[in-house]
LUMNUDREN-845693 format. One line per field, with one value per residue (C-alpha): residue in three letters; chain; x, y, z. Coordinates in Angstrom, 1 decimal, padded with zeros to 4 digits, always signed. Each point is the difference from the previous one (the first is absolute). Last residue first. Layout:
% LUMNUDREN-845693
gudren	[ALA / ...]
tilo	[A / ...]
u	[X / ...]
v	[Y / ...]
w	[Z / ...]
END
This chain:
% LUMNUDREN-845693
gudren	[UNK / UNK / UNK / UNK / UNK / UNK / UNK / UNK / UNK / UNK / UNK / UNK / UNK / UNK / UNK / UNK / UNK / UNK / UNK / UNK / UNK / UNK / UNK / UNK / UNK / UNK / UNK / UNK / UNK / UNK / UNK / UNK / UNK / UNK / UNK / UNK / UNK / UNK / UNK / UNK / UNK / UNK / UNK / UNK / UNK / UNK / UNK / UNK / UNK / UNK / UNK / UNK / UNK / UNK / UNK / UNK / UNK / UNK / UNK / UNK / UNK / UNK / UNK / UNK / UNK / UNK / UNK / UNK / UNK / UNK / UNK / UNK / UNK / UNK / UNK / UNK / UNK / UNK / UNK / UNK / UNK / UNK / UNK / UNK / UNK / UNK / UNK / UNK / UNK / UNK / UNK / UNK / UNK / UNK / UNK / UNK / UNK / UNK / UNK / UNK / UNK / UNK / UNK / UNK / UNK / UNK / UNK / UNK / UNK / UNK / UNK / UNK / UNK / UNK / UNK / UNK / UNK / UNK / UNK / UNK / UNK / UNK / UNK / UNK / UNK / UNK / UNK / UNK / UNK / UNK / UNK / UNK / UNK / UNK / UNK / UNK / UNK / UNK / UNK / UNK / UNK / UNK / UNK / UNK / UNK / UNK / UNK / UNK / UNK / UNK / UNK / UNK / UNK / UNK / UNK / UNK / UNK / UNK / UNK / UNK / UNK / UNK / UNK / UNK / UNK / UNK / UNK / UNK / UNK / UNK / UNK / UNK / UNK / UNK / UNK / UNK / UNK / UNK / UNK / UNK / UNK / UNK / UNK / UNK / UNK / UNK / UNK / UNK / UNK / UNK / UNK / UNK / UNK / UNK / UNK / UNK / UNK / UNK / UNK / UNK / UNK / UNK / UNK / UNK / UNK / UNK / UNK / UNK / UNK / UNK / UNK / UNK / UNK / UNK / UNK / UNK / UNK / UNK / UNK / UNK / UNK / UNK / UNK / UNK / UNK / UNK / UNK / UNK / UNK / UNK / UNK / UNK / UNK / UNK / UNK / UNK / UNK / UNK / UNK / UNK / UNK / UNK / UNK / UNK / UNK / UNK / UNK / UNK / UNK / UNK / UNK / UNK / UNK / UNK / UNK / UNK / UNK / UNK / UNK / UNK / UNK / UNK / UNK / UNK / UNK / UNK / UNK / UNK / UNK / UNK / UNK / UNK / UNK / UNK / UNK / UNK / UNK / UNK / UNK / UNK / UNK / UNK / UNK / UNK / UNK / UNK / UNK / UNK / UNK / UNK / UNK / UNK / UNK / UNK / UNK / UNK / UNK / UNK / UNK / UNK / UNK / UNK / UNK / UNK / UNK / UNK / UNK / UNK / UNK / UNK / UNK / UNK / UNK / UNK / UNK / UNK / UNK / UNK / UNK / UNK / UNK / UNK / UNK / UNK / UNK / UNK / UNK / UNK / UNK / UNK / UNK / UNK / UNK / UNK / UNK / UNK / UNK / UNK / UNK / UNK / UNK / UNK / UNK / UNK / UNK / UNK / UNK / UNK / UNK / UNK / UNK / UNK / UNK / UNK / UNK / UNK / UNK / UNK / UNK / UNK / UNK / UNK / UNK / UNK / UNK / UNK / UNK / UNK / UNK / UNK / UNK / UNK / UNK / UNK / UNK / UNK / UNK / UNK / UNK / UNK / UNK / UNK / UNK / UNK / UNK / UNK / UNK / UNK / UNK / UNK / UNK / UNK / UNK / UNK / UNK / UNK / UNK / UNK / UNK / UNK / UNK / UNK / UNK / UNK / UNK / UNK / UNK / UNK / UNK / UNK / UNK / UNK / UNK / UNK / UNK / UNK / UNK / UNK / UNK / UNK / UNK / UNK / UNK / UNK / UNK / UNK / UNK / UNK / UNK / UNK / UNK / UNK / UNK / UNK / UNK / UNK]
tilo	[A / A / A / A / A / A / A / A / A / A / A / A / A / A / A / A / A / A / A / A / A / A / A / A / A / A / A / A / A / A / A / A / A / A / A / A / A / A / A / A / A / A / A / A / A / A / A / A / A / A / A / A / A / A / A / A / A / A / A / A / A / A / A / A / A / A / A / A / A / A / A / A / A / A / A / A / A / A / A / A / A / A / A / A / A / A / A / A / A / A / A / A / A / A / A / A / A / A / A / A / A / A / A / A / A / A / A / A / A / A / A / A / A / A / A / A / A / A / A / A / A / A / A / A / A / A / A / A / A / A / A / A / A / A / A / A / A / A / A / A / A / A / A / A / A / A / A / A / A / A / A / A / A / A / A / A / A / A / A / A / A / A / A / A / A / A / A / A / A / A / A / A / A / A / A / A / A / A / A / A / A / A / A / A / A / A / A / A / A / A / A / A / A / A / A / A / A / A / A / A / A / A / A / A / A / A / A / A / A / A / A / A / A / A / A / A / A / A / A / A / A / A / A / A / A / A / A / A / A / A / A / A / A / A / A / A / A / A / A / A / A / A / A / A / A / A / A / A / A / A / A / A / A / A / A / A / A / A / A / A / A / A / A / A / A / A / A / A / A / A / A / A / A / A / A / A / A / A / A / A / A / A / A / A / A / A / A / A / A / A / A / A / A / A / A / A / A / A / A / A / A / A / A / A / A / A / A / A / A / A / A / A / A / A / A / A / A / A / A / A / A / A / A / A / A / A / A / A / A / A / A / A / A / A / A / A / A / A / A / A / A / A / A / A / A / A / A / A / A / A / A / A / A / A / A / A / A / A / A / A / A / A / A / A / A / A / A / A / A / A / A / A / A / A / A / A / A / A / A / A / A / A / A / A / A / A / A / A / A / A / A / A / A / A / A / A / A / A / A / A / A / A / A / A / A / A / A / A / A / A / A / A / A / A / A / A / A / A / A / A / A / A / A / A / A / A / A / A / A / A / A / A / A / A / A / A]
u	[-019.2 / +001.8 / -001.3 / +002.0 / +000.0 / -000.3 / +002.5 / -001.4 / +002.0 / +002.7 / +001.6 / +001.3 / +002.6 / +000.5 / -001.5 / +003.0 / +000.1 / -003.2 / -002.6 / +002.2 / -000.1 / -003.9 / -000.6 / +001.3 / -001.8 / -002.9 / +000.1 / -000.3 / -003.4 / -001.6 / +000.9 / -001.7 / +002.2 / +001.2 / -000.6 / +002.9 / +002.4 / -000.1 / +000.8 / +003.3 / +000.9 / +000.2 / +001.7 / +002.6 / +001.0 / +000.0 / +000.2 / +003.4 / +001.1 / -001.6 / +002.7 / -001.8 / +000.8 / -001.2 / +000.1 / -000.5 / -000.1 / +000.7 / -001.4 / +001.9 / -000.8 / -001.4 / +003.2 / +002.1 / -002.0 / -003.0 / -001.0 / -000.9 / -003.3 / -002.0 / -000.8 / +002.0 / -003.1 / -001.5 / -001.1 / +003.7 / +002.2 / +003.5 / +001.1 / +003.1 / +002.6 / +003.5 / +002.9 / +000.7 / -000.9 / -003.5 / -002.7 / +002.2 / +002.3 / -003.4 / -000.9 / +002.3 / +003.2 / +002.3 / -002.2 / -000.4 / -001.2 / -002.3 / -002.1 / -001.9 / -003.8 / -000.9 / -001.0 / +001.9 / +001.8 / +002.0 / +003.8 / +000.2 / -001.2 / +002.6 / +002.9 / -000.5 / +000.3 / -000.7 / -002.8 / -000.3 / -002.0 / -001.4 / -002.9 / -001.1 / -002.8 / -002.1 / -001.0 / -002.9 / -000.5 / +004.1 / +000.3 / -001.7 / +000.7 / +004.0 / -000.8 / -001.6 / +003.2 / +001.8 / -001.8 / -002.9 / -001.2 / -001.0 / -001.4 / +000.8 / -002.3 / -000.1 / -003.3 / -002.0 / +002.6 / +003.4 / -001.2 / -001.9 / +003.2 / +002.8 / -003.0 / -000.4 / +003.9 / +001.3 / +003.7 / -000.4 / +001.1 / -003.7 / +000.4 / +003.2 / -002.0 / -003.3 / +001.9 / +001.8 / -002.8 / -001.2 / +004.3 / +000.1 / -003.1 / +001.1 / +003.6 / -001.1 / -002.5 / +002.8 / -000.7 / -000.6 / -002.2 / -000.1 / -001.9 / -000.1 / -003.2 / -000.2 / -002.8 / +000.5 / +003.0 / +003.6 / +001.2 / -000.7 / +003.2 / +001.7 / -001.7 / +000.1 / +003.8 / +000.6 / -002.5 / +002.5 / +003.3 / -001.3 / -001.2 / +003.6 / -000.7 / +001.6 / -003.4 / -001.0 / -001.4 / -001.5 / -001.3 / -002.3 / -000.6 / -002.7 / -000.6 / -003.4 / -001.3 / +002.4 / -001.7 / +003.6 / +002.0 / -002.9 / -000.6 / -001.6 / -003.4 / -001.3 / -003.2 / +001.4 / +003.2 / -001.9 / -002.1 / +003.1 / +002.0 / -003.1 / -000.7 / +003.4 / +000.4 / -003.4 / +000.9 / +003.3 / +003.4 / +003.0 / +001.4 / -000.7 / -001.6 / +001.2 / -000.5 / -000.4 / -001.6 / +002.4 / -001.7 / +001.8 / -003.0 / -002.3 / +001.4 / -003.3 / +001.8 / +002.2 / -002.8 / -002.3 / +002.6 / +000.5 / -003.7 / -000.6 / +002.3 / +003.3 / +001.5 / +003.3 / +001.3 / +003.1 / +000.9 / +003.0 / +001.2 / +002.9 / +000.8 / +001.9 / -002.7 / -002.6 / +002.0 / +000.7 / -004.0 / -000.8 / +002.5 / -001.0 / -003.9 / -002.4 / -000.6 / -001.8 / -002.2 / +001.3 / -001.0 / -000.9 / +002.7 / +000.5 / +002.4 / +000.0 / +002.5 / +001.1 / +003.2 / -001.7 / +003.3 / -000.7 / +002.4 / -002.0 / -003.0 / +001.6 / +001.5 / -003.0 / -002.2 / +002.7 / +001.3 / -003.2 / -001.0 / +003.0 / -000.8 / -003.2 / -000.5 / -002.2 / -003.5 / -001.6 / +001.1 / +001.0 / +001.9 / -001.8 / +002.4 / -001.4 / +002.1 / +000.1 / +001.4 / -000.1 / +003.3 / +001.0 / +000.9 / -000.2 / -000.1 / +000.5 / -001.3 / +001.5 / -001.5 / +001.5 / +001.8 / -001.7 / +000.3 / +002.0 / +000.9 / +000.2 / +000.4 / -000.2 / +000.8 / -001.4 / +002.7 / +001.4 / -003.0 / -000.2 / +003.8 / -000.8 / -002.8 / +002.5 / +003.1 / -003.0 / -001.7 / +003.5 / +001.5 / -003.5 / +000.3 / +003.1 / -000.7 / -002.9 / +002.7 / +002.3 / -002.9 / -001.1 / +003.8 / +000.8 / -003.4 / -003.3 / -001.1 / +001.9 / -001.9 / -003.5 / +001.8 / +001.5 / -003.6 / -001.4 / +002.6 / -000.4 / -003.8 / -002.6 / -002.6 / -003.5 / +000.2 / -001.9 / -003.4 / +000.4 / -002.4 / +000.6 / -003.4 / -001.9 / +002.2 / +001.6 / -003.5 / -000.9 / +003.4 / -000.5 / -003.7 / +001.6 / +002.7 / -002.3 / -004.0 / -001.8 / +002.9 / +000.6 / -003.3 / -000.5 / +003.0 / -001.2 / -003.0 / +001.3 / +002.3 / -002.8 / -001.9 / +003.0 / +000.5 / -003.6 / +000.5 / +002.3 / +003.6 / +001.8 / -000.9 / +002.4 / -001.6 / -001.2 / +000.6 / +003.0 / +000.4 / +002.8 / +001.2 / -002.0 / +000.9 / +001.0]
v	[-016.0 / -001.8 / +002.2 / -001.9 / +002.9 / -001.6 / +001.6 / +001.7 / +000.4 / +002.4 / -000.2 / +003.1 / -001.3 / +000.7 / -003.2 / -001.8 / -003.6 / -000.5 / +002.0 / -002.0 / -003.2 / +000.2 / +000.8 / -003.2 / -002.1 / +002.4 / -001.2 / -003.9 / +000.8 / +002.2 / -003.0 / +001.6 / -001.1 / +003.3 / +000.5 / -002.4 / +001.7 / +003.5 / -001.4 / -002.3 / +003.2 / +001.9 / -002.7 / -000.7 / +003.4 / +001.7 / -003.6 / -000.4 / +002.4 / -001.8 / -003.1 / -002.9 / -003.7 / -002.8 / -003.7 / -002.5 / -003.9 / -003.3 / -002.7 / -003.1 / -003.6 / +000.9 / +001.7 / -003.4 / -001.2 / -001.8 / +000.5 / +003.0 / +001.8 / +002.2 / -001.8 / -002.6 / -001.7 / -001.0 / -003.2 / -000.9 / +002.3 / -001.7 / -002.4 / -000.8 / +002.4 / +000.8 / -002.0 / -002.8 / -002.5 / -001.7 / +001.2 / +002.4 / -002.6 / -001.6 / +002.6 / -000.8 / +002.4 / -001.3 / +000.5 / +003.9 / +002.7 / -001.7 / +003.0 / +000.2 / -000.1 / +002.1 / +003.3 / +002.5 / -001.6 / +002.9 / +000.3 / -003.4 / -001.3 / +002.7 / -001.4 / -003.4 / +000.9 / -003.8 / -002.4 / -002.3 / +002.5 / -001.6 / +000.8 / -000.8 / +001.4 / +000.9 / +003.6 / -001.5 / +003.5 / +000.6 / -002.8 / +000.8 / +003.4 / -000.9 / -002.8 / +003.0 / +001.9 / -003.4 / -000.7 / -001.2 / -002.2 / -003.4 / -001.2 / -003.5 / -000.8 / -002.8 / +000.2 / -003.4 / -002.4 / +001.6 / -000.1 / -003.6 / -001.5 / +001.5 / -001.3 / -003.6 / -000.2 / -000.3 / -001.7 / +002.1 / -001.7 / -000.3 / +003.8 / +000.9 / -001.9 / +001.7 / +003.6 / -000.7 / +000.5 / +003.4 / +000.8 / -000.8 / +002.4 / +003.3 / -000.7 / +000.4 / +002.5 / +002.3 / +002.8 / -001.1 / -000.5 / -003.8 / +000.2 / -002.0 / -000.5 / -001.9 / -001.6 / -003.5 / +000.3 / +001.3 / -002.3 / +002.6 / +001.6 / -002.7 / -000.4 / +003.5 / -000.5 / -003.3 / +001.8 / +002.9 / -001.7 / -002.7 / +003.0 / +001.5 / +004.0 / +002.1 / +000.3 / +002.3 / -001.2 / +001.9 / -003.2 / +000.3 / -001.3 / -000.2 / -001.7 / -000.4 / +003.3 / +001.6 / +003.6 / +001.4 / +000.9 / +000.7 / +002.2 / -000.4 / -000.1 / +002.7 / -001.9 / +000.0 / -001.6 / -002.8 / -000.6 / -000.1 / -002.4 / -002.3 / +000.5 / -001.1 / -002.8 / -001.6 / +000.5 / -002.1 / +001.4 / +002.6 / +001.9 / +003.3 / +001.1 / +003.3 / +001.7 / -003.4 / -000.5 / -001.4 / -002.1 / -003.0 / -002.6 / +002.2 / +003.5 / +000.9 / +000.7 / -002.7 / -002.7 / +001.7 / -001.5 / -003.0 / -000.8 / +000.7 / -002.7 / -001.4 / -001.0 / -000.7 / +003.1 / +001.1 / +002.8 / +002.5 / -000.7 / +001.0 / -001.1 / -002.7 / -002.1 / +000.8 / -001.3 / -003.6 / +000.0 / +000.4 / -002.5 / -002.6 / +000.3 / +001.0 / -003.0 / -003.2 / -000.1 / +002.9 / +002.8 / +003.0 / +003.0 / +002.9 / +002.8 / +002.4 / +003.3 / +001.7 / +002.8 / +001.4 / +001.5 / +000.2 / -003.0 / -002.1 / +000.6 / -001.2 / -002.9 / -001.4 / +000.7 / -000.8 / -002.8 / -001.6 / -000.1 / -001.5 / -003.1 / -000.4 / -003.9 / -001.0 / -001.7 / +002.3 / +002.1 / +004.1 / +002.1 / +002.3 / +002.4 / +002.8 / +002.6 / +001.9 / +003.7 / +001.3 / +002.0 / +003.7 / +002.3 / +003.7 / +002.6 / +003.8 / +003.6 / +003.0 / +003.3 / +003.3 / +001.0 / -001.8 / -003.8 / -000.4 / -003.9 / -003.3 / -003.2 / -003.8 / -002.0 / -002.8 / -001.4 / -002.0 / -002.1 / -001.0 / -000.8 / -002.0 / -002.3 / -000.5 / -001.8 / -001.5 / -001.9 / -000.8 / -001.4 / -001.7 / -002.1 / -000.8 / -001.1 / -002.2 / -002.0 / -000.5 / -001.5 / -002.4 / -000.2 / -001.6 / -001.8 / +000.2 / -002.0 / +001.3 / +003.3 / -001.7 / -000.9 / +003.4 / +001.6 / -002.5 / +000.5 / +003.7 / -000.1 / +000.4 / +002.4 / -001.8 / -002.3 / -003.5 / -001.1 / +000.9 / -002.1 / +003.2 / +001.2 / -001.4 / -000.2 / +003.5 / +001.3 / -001.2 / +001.1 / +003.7 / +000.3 / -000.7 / +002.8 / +002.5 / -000.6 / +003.1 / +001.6 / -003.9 / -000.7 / +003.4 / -000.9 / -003.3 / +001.4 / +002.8 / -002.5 / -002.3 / +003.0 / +001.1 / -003.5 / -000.4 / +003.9 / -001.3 / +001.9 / -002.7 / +000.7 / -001.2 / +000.9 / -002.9 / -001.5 / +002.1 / +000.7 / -001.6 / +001.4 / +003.3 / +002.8 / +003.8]
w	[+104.6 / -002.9 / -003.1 / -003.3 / -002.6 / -003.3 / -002.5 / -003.2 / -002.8 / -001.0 / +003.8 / +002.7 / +002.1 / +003.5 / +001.9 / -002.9 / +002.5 / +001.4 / -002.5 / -002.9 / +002.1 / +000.9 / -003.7 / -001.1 / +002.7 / -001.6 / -003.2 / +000.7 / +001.9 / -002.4 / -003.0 / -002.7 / -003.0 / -000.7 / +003.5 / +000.7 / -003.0 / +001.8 / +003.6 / -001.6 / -002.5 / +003.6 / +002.4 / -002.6 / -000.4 / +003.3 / +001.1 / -000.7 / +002.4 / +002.9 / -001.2 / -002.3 / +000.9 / -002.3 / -000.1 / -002.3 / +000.3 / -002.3 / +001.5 / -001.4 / -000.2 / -003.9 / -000.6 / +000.7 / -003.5 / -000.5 / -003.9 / -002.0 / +000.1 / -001.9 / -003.3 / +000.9 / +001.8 / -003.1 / +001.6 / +001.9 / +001.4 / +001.2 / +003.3 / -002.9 / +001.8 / -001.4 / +000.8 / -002.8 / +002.5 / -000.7 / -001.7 / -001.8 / -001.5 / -000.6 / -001.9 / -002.6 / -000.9 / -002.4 / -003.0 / +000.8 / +002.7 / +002.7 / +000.8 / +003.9 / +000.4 / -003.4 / -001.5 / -001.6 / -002.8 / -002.1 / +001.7 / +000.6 / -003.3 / -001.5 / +002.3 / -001.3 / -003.8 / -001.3 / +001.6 / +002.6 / +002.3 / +003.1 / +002.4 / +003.2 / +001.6 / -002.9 / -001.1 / -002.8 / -001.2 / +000.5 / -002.2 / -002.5 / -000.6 / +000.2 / -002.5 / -001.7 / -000.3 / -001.0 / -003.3 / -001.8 / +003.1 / +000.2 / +003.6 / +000.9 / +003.2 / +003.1 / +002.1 / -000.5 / -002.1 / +001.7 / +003.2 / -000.6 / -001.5 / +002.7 / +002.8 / -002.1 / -000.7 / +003.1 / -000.5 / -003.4 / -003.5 / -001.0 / +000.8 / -002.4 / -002.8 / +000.3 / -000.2 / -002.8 / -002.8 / +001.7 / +000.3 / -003.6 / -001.4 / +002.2 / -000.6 / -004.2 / +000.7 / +001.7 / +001.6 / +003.5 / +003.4 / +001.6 / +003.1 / +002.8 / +002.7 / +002.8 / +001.0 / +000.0 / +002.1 / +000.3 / -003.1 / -002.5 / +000.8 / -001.1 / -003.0 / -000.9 / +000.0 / -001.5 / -003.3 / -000.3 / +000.3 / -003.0 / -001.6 / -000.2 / -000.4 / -002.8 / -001.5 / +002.8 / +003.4 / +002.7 / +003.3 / +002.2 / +003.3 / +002.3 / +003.9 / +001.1 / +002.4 / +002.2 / +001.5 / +000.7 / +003.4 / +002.6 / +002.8 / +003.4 / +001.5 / -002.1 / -000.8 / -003.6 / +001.0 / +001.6 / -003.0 / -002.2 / +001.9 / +000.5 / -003.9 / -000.7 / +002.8 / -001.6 / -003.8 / +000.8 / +001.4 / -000.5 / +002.3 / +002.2 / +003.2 / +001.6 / +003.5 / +001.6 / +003.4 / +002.2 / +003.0 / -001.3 / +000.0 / -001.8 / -000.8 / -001.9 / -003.3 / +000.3 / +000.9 / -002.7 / -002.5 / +001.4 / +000.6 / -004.0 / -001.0 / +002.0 / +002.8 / +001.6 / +001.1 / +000.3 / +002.7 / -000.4 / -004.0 / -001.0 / -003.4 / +001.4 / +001.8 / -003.0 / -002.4 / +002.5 / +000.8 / -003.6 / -001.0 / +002.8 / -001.0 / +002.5 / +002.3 / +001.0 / -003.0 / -002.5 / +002.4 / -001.3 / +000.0 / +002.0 / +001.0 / +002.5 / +000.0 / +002.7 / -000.5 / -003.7 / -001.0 / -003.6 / -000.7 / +002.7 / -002.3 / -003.0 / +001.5 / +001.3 / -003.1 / -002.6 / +001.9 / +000.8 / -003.6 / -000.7 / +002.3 / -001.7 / +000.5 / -002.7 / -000.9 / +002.9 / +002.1 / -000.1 / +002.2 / +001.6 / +001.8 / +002.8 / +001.1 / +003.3 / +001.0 / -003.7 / -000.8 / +000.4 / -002.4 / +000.9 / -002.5 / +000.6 / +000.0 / +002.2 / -001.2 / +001.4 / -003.0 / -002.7 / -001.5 / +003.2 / -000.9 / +002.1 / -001.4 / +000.6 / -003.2 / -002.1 / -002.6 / +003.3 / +000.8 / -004.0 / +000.2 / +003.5 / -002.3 / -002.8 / +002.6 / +001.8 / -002.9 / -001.4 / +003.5 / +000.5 / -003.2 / +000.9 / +003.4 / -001.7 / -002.1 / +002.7 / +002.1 / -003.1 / -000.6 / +003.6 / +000.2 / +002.0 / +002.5 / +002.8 / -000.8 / +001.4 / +003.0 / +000.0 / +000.2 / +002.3 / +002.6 / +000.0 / +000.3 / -003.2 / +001.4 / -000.8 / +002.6 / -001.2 / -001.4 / -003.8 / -002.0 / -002.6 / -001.2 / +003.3 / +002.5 / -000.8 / +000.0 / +003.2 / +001.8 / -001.7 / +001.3 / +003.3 / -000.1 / -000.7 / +000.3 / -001.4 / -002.8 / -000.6 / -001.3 / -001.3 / -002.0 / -000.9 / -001.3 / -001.8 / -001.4 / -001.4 / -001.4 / -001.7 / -001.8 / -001.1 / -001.2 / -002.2 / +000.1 / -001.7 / -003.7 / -002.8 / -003.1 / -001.9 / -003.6 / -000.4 / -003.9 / -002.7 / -003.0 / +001.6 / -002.7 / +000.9]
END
């Protein structure tokens, strides 16, 4: 393959400056509680008030909004919902007898509490709280917290409003590394989450992280800076090619999007187009800096090592404007979620088309998809054997623990078999328990 244009930087938000700030705040929080959270929200936020947003607030805040802006958001939550329940429905309970005498099943049963984050910032990320909210509530989740920074006197009417519908139990307004320990802790609402997910900045990721790994509670994703790529052939339209990573590069500074194709010719006039779609940007410094310090057109000789490439690079978004759409999807194996053709942008994605765009970031694709109702789940197994299973069971159990010399394991087998079959003579020898 041939860079005709290569990253400057490699997007990196999981500095140990940034780590060591969390572990502080955490500790911070893990010693003082509720307190610690006040200081913090005075300090990063200039947030003074109630954290919980009350009833009256809430529709206040949804007075402000309009007709179509509501309508709009309802529709996105219709689609989110209407995919998210088809996801909770391809996931069964069961309940076999593999062998006579052996009962074995699958129990699904939801998270008791979810936590939300729904990001800040330069936008209000009403979709965002759809597909966390939503998502969650279509698993069966039956308390789920939600929480957003405070944008001056309030979270942002859209976010309360998607929030509001999707379900949520408490809102919070509040937001960073405080927010996050909040819901793990069970800080102002006494429900300590199971779950957290959502989007956020280096801070909320690392916080997430850390609190996962200390067993605290589980996590959707490890969301570093947003990526997208896009697989174009010499059928693709530039023009569409160039407006896309451009809008994508508008996330932040950081955000890296990738151009991968087999075409010199779209490789050469989406690098000359690219400067002309961002001078055109409302924002064109962050679009300009993305594209200018991580942006990347990668050459390739044809479309089995696009395929290479891209599932190296494993982005979280990817789209394929390209001929034979069934053969890309049959072949990529490593990516956020797949927008399949011209027609489909990932901000259809982003924002109401129905699937989930809380997706694996940093190579995450590798192993992990993106939050789905199955990461709200806990999925369960049981097992039942009769006495007269344990003649066989009980026996190939005992042998296979000394195998692996576990004594102990063996001789809760051998108990059974001396218990239930006091009669029967055994190839291998069974550990007399003496009680007296």
């Amino acid at each position: 393959m041939e860079f005709i244009k290569k990253a400057q930087k490699t997007a990196e938000s999981n500095s140990e400056k940034t780590r060591d700030i969390v572990k502080n705040i955490l500790q911070d929080i893990d010693a003082r509680g509720e307190d610690a959270v006040r200081e913090l929200a005075k300090k990063f936020d200039g947030w003074e008030g109630d954290f919980i947003l009350s009833d009256e607030k809430k529709e206040r805040l949804i007075s402000t909004l309009s007709q179509r802006e509501k309508d709009d958001i309802r529709f996105a939550h219709e689609q989110v919902s209407t995919f998210a329940r088809a996801q909770r429905e391809s996931l069964k309970e069961f309940e076999i007898e593999s062998t006579p005498g052996v009962r074995l099943g699958q129990r699904i049963v939801p998270m008791d509490v979810a936590g939300c984050y729904v990001p800040g910032g330069r936008f209000a990320h009403a979709c965002s709280a759809v597909m966390s909210v939503a998502t969650a509530k279509a698993a069966g989740v039956p308390f789920v917290i939600a929480c957003s920074p405070p944008r001056g006197e309030s979270i942002a009417p859209a976010v309360a409003y998607a929030m509001d519908i999707s379900g949520a139990d408490i809102i919070l307004e509040m937001g960073g590394v405080q927010a996050i320990a909040t819901m793990a802790n069970g800080l102002f609402t006494n429900r300590p989450a199971n779950i957290l997910v959502g989007p956020g900045n280096g801070f909320v990721a690392e916080a997430k992280a850390m609190l996962a790994g200390s067993g605290k509670c589980g996590i959707d994703v490890f969301a570093g800076p947003t990526e997208s790529a896009i697989i174009a052939d010499k059928t693709a339209d530039p023009v569409t090619l160039a407006i896309d990573l451009v809008s994508q590069a508008e996330h932040g500074y950081d955000s890296p999007v990738w151009l991968y194709t087999d075409s010199r010719k779209i490789a050469e006039q989406v690098l000359e187009l690219m400067p002309k779609i961002i001078a055109q940007h409302p924002d064109p410094e962050v679009s300009g800096s993305s594209w200018r310090d991580y942006g990347e057109i990668i050459l390739c000789k044809d479309r089995e090592e696009l395929c290479k490439v891209n599932d190296e690079y494993a982005a979280e978004h990817v789209q394929v404007i390209a001929e034979d759409l069934d053969w890309w999807l049959a072949n990529l194996g490593s990516y956020g979620s797949l927008f399949l053709g011209e027609g489909s942008t990932v901000a259809h994605g982003d924002k109401c088309s129905g699937t989930n765009h809380i997706l694996p970031t940093k190579k995450a694709a590798h192993f992990s998809g993106g939050l789905n109702v199955h990461k709200f789940l806990k999925i369960f197994t049981y097992q039942e054997l009769s006495k007269e299973a344990n003649k066989t069971f009980g026996a190939i159990a005992s042998r296979l623990c000394r195998v692996e010399g576990m004594e102990g394991h063996a001789r809760a087998c051998d108990w059974r078999l001396e218990k239930y079959f006091p009669n029967e003579d055994w190839d291998f020898e069974v550990y007399k328990h003496t009680l007296d």
